[in-house]
C-alpha positions in Angstrom: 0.0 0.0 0.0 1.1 3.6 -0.8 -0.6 7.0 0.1 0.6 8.5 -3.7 -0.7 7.0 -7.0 2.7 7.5 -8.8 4.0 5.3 -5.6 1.5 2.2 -6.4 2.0 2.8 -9.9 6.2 2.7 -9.2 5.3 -0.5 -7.0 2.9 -2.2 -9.7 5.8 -1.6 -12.5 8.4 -3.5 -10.3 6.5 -6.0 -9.0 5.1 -7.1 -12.6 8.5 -6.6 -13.6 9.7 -9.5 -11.3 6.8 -11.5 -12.3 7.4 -11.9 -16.0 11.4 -12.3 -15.6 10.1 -15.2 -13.6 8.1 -16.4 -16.5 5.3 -16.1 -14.2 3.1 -14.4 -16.7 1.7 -15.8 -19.6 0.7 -15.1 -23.4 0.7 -12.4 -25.4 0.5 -9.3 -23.9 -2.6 -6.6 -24.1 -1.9 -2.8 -23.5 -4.5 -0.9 -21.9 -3.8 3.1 -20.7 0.2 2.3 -21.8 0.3 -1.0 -19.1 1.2 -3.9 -19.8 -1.7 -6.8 -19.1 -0.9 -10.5 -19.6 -2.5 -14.1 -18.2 -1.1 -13.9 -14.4 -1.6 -10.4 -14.2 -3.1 -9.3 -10.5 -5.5 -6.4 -11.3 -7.9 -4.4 -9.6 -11.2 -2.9 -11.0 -11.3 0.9 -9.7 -15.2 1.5 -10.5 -18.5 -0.6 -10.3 -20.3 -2.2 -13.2 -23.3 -3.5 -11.3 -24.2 -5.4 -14.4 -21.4 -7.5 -14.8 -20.8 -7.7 -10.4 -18.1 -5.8 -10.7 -17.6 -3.4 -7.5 -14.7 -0.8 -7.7 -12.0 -2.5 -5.7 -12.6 -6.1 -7.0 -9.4 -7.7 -7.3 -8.9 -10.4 -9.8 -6.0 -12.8 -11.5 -6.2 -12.6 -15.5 -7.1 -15.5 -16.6 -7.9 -15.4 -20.3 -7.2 -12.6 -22.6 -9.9 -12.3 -25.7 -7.5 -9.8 -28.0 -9.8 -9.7 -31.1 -12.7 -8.3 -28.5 -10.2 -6.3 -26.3 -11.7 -8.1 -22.8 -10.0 -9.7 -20.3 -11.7 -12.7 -17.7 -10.7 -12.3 -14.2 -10.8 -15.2 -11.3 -12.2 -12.9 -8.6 -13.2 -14.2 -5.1 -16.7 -13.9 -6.3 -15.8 -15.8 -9.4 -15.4 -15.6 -13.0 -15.7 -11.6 -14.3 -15.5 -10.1 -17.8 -14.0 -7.0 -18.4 -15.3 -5.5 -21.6 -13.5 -3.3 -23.8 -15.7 -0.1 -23.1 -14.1 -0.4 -19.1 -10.9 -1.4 -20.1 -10.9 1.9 -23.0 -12.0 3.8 -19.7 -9.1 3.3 -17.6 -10.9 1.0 -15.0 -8.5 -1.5 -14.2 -5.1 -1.1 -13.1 -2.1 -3.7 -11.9 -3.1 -4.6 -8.4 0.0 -5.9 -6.8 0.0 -2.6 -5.0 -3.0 0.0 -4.4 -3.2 3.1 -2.4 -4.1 3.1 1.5 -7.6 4.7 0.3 -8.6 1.9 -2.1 -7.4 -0.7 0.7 -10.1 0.7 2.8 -12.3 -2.5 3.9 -9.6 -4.9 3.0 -7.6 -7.1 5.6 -4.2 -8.7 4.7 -2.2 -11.3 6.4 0.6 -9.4 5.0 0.8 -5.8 4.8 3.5 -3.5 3.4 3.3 0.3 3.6 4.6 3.0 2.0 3.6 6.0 3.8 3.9 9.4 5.4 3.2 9.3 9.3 -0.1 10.7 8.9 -0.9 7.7 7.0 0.6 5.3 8.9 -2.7 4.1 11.4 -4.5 4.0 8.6 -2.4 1.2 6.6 -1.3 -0.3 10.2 -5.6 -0.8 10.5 -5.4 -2.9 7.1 -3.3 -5.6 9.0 -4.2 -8.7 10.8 -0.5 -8.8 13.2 2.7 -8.0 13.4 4.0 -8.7 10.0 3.1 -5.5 8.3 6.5 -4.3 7.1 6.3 -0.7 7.1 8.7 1.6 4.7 8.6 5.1 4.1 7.5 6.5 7.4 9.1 10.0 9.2 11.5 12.4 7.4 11.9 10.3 4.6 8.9 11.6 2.7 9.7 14.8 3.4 13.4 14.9 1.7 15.5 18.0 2.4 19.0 16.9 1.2 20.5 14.6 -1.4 21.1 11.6 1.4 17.4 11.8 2.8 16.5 11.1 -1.2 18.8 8.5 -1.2 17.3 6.8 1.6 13.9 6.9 0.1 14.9 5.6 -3.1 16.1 2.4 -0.8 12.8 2.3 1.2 11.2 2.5 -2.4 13.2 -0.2 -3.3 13.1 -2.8 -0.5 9.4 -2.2 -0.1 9.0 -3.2 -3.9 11.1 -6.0 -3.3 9.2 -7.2 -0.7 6.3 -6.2 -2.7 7.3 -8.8 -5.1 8.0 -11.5 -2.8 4.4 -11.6 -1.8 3.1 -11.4 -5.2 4.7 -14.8 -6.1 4.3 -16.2 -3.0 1.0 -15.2 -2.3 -0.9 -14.5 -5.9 -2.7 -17.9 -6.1 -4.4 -17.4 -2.7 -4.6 -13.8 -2.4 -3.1 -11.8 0.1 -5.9 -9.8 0.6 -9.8 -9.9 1.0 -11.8 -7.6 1.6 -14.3 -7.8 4.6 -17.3 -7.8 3.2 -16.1 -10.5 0.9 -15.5 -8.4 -2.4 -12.2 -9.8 -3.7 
């Protein structure tokens, strides 16, 4: 979890990045919004589509890419969901190996990794279930001043993605995450 988009989206990046050197992603890849989508792919749906049970925040595993049709399937908690091409055109599902604190909200992880200001710290500690949440970022190192304070949050950046990473291949058959209500 991050507080800043361009954090999640510097996250998502690495942490797919890790997955396809792995050979953990599969099949020819689909663009959508300039990223990257292939089977493996962990993504997350960022508005409803009450007619195809699709609830902004549903998080799903690619499954089968349709490229004539531009649509993807997704394996969701609540089972098998198309994503059409009008959604997909729209900028409605991103990479979800990482998301921001605020589209966490309602979700409870085993795991949980933070990238965050202090301010924002309770609220991703709230999203864990114990002690393993592996927080990065927190204090003066959001708020650089000098060149080694930048330095130090390039590293936090860095180990937080590694980690990041580590759970997405460890964890992406399971899940790390649910939400509490039961949306995926």
């Amino acid at each position: 979890m991050a507080h800043r988009n361009v954090d999640v989206d510097d996250l998502n990046r690495r942490a797919r990045s890790h997955l396809a050197e792995a050979h953990q992603l599969q099949g020819e890849t689909l663009v959508v919004n300039e990223r990257p989508f292939q089977i493996g792919d962990t993504v997350v749906c960022l508005r409803n589509d009450h007619q195809r049970k699709i609830r902004n925040g549903t998080v799903g595993e690619i499954v089968t890419i349709d490229h004539e049709n531009r649509s993807v399937l997704l394996d969701t908690a609540d089972g098998l969901r198309r994503l059409h091409q009008e959604y997909l055109d729209e900028g409605w599902m991103r990479h979800g190996y990482a998301v921001t604190v605020h589209k966490a909200q309602g979700l409870t992880c085993e795991h949980g990794l933070l990238l965050a200001s202090d301010e924002m710290g309770y609220v991703g500690l709230s999203r864990g279930t114990g002690l393993e949440q592996d927080l990065r970022g927190l204090g003066q190192a959001l708020r650089p001043r000098s060149r080694p304070a930048l330095r130090a949050l390039d590293r936090q950046r860095t180990r937080a993605a590694q980690a990041c990473r580590r759970l997405a291949v460890g964890e992406r058959r399971q899940g790390p995450c649910r939400h509490r209500n039961g949306r995926g």
